[in-house]
Each structure stands twice: as structure tokens, then as C-alpha cells.
C-alpha positions as CSV (number, residue, x, y, z in Angstrom):
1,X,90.3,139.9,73.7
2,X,87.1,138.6,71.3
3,X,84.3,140.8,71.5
4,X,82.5,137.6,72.2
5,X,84.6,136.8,75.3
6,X,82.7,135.1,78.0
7,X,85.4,135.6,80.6
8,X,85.8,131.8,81.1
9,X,89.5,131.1,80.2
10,X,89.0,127.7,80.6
11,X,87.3,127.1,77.6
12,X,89.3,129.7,75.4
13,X,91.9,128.8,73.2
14,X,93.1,132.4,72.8
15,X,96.0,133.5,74.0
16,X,95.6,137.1,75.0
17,X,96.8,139.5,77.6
18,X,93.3,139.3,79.6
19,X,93.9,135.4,80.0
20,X,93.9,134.4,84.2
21,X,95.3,131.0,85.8
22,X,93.8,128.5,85.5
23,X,91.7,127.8,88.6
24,X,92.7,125.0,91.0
25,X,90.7,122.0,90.0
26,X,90.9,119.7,92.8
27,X,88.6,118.6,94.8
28,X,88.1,118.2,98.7
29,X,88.4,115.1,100.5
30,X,85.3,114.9,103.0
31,X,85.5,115.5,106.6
32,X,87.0,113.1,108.9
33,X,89.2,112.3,105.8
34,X,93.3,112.3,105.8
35,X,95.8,111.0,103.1
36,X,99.0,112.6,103.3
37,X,100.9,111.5,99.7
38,X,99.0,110.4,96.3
39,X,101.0,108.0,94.0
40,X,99.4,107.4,90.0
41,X,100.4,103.9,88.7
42,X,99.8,104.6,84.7
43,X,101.5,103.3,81.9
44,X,100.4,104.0,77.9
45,X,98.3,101.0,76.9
46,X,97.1,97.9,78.8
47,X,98.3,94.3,80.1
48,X,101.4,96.1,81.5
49,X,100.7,94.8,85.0
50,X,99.7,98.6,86.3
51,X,97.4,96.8,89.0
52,X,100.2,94.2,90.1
53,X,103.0,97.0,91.0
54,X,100.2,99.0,92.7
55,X,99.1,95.9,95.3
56,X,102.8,95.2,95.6
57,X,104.0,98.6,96.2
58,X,100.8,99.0,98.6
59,X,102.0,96.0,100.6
60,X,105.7,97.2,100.8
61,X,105.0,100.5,101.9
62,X,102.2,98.8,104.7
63,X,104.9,96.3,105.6
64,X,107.5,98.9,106.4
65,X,105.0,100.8,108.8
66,X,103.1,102.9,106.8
67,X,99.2,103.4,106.4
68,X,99.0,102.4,102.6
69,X,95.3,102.7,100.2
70,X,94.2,101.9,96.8
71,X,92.1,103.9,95.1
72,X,90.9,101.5,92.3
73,X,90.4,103.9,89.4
74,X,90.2,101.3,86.8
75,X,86.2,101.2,87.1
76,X,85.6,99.1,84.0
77,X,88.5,96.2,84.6
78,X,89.3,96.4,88.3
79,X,91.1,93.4,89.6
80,X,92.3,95.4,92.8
81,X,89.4,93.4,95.4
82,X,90.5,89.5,93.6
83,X,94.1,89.6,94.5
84,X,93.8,91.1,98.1
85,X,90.9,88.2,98.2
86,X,88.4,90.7,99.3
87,X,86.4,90.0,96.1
88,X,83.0,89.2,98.1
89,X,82.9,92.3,100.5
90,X,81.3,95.3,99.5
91,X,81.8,98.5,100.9
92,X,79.7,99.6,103.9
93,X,78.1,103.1,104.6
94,X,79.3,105.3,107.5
95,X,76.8,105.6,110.2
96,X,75.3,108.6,110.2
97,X,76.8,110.0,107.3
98,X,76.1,110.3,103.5
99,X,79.7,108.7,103.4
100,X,81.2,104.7,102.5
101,X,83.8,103.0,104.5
102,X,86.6,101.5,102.2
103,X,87.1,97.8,103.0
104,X,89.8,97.0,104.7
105,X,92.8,93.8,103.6
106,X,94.1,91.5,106.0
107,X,96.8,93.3,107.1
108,X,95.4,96.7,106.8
109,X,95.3,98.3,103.5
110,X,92.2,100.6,102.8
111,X,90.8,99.5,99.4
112,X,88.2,101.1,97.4
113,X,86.9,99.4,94.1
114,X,83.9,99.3,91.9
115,X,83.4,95.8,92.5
116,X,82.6,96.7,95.9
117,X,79.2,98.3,94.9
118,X,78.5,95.8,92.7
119,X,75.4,93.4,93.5
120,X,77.5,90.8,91.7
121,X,81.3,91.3,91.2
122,X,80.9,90.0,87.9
123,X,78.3,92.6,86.4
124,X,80.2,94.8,83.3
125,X,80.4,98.5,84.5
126,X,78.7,100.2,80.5
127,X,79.7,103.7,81.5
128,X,80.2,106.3,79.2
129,X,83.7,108.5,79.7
130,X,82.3,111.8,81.9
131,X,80.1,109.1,84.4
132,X,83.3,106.8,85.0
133,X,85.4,110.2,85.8
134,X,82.5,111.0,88.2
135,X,83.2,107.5,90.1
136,X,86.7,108.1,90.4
137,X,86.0,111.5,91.7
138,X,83.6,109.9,94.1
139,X,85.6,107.3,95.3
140,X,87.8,110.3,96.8
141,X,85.3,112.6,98.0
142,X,82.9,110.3,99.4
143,X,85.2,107.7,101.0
144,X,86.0,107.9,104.8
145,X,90.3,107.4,104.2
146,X,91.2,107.2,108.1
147,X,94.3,108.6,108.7
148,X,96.4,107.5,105.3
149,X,100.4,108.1,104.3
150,X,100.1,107.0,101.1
151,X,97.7,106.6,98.8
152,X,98.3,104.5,94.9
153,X,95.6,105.1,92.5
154,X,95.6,102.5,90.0
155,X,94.8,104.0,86.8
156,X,93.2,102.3,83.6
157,X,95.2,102.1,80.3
158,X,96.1,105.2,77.9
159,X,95.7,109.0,78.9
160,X,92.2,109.4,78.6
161,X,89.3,110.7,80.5
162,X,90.1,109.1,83.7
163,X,94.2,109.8,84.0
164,X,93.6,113.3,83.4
165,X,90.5,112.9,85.6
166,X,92.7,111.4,88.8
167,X,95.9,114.7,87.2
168,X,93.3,117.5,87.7
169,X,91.1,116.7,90.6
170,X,93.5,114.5,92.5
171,X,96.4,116.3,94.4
172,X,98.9,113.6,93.1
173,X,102.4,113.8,94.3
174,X,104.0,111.9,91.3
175,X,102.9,108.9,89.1
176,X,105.0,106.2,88.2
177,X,105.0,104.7,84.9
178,X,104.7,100.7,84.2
179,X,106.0,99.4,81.2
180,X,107.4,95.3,79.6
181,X,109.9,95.0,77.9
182,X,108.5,94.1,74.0
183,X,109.2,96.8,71.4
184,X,106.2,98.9,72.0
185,X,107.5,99.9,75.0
186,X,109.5,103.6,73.9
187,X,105.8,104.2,72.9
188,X,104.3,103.3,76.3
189,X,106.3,105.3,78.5
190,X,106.6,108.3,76.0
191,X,103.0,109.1,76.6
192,X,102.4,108.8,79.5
193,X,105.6,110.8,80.3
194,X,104.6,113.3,78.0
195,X,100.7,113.4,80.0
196,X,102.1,113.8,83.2
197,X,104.2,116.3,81.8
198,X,101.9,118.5,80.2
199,X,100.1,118.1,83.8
200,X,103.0,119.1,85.8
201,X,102.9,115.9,87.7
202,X,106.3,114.3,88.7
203,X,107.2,111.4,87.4
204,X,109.1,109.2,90.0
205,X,110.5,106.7,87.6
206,X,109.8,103.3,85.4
207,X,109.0,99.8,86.8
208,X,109.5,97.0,84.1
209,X,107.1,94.7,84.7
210,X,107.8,91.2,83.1
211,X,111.3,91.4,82.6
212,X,112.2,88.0,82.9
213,X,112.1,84.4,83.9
214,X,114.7,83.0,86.2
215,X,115.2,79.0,85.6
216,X,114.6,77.3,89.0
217,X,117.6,74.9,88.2
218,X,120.1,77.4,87.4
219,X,118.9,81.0,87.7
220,X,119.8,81.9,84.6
221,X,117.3,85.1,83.7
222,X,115.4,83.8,80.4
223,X,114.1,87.2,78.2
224,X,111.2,85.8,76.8
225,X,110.0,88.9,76.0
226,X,113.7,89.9,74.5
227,X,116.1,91.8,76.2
228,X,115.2,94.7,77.9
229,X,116.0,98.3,77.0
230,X,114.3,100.3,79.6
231,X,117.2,101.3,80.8
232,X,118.5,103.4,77.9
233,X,115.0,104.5,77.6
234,X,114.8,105.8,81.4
235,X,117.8,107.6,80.1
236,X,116.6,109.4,77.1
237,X,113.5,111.0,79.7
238,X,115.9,111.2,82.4
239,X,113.7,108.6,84.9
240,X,115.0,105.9,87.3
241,X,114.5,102.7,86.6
242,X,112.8,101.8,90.1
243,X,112.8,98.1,89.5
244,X,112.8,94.9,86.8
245,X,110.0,92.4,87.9
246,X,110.0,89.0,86.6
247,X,107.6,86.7,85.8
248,X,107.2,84.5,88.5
249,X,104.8,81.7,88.7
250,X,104.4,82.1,93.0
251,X,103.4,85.8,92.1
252,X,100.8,84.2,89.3
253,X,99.6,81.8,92.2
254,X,99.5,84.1,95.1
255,X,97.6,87.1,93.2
256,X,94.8,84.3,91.5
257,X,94.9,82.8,95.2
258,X,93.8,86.5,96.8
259,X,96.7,86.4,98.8
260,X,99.1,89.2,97.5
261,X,99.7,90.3,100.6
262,X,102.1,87.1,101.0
263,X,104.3,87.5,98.8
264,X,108.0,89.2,99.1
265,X,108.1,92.7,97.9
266,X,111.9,93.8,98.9
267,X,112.4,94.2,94.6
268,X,110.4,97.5,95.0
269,X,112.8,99.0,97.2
270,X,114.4,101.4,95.4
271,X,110.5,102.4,94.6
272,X,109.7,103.1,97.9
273,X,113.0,104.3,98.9
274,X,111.8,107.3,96.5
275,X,108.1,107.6,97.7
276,X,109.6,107.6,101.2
277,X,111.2,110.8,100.3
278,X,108.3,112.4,99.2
């Protein structure tokens, strides 16, 4: 031990016999609040589709019976509100209570977003780091969640200060990591696998978004990205491949349309086969 030790292990990059456990970071949900399972959609870098698989997972898991919510984490690019077509509402306070409602889809799904405190859905969010991790934290503490099963938290791009924001304070259950199939991918998935690691969060498996285009004459399965190695890459970390996505121009319409909620999810069965089991 220094003779200049402050007792806060936290902040110590010593490694000696006086060290303690860390102390459990998470934070409380407020009361009145329930959500039984956390799910992190992540991948390494951006334009994956991270925000995609998290709606559509959302609406498969609501479809089979379960009470499904998105926490919108993404607080400088969030795109949650648009395709749920939900865009215009903004979140409500709970009477009484220093507290928000989350605004609720069609068919059920609880939604928090930025957007919905906007004044105008289009004003840029010009946040430094520790003030957007504040907002995420926020969006759990101070949200009334009524009675959820599961809950995705669509994460921004890369493993910075909101991932490990949502890995410390969040009690996730597992993340599941979005990738495409261009040649950057190994690099994608390895760090986020190698975040959630260090975290000690499971890691459920690997969607491919954007895997391929099926010809509407044929169904031939066009690689316009190339072919696809995810699968020997799930291998070399040991992950399921939870599903192969395409690029599919009624997903295109239905998500700029706000009307996700339409569309046929049954591909991310195997997905929620495994966050059943949770």
C-alpha cells in the first residue's frame, strides 16, 4: 500500500493486498418501476443497423406475448421514435411525481428517446461525453417502465462513454453484437466482444445485418456486400450466429414509413429463442 493511499480502490491502479471489490455500480430503477431482463444491442462502429435489430427484436418478442421496451441510448443519432412513427410525441410527466412516462407504440412497446424531449425532433443534441452518460442513466432512473420482460437498449457506435455507461450502471443480462458483412467486420465484433468481456457481460450471439439481396424473380441471394464470413468468425469467439438479415426494400419502406411494427420478424427467431431463455 502507497503511503499516499486514499482508500478509494476505484481510482488506483495498484495492485496490492489492501485492494477491496469493486463496489456495485448500478443504479436503482425508481419506484413503481419493473423490467425483468436487459438486452445491449452494440456493435464496434456505426451504420451496422444496431437500431434496426433492436425495433425488430422489440416487435418479436411483443408479438409473441411479452412486454418489450427500448431504451434509446443513442442520444446524439436516435432514429428509435421515426420508425415506430412516434416521431411527434414527446414524453409526458407522471402526475404527481418528479418522474416521465415513456411513450407508448401502437401495439404496445414502451419507448424512451431523446427526441421525445426535444422542442423540435430535429434539434442536434451538442453534449459532451459525461452529460450524454447522465441522459442514459436518466432515462432508466427517471422513467416510469410499467411492468417490463424485456428491455433492448440501443447503444451508439464503438465502446465508449455510453456502452460502458449502459455495462456499469445498467443490470444487463447480455448484449448482442450487430455486424455486415464487408471486411471490417472481424474488427467490429472483436471489440465489442472484447468490451463486454472485460465487463463480464454475456454475449448472446452475432446478427448480420445486411447479408444479402434476394432477386424477386428468382430468389437467388445476391452478396453485394461479398460473401459473408460471420460464421467462421462466430466460431473463432465461440458466438451463435442468431440470424442473417437481408436487405430488403419493404423493411426500407416500412421503417421510413414509421410502421416497423408491420413487418415480419420470424428471421429473429433463433434470437429470441435465446433471450427467452434468459
Amino acid at each position: 500500500m502507497s503511503e499516499n493511499c486514499d482508500h478509494n480502490c476505484n481510482n488506483c491502479g495498484e495492485n496490492c493486498a489492501s485492494r477491496t471489490a469493486p463496489q456495485d455500480m448500478h443504479v436503482s430503477l425508481r419506484k413503481g418501476s419493473k423490467v425483468k431482463k436487459v438486452i445491449g444491442i452494440m456493435s464496434g462502429k456505426g451504420g451496422v443497423g444496431k437500431s434496426l435489430v433492436t425495433s425488430l427484436l422489440a416487435c418479436r418478442m411483443n408479438s409473441l406475448g411479452f412486454k418489450t421496451a427500448i431504451l434509446d441510448a443513442d442520444i446524439t443519432g436516435p432514429s428509435i421514435p421515426e420508425s415506430f412513427g412516434v416521431g411527434q410525441q414527446r414524453a409526458t410527466a407522471v402526475d404527481g411525481e418528479d418522474a416521465l412516462n415513456p411513450v407508448v407504440t401502437d401495439k404496445g412497446i414502451q419507448l424512451m428517446s431523446m427526441n421525445f424531449l426535444l422542442q423540435n425532433e430535429n434539434d442536434p443534441v451538442i453534449w459532451r461525453g459525461p452529460v450524454i452518460a447522465g441522459a442514459v442513466k436518466q432515462f432508466w432512473t427517471d422513467v416510469l417502465w410499467k411492468d417490463v420482460d424485456f428491455m433492448f437498449v440501443d447503444m451508439p457506435p464503438g465502446t465508449g462513454d455510453v456502452p460502458l455507461t449502459v455495462f456499469q450502471s445498467l443490470p444487463v443480462d447480455g448484449i448482442i453484437v450487430v455486424s455486415s458483412p464487408q471486411q471490417l467486420v472481424r474488427v467490429i465484433v472483436e471489440k465489442a466482444v472484447k468490451m463486454a468481456n472485460m465487463m463480464n457481460i454475456p454475449i448472446l450471439g452475432l446478427i448480420e445485418n445486411m447479408s444479402y439481396v434476394k432477386c424477386p424473380d428468382c430468389g437467388k441471394e445476391i452478396h453485394v456486400f461479398g460473401e459473408s464470413n460471420i460464421e467462421a468468425i462466430a466460431q473463432s469467439f465461440k458466438l451463435p450466429v442468431l440470424a442473417r438479415l437481408p436487405m430488403d426494400e419493404k423493411t426500407s419502406r416500412a421503417v421510413d414509413e414509421g410502421d416497423i411494427e408491420s413487418l415480419d420478424t420470424a428471421a429473429l427467431e433463433k434470437a429470441c429463442d435465446i433471450i427467452k431463455a434468459l
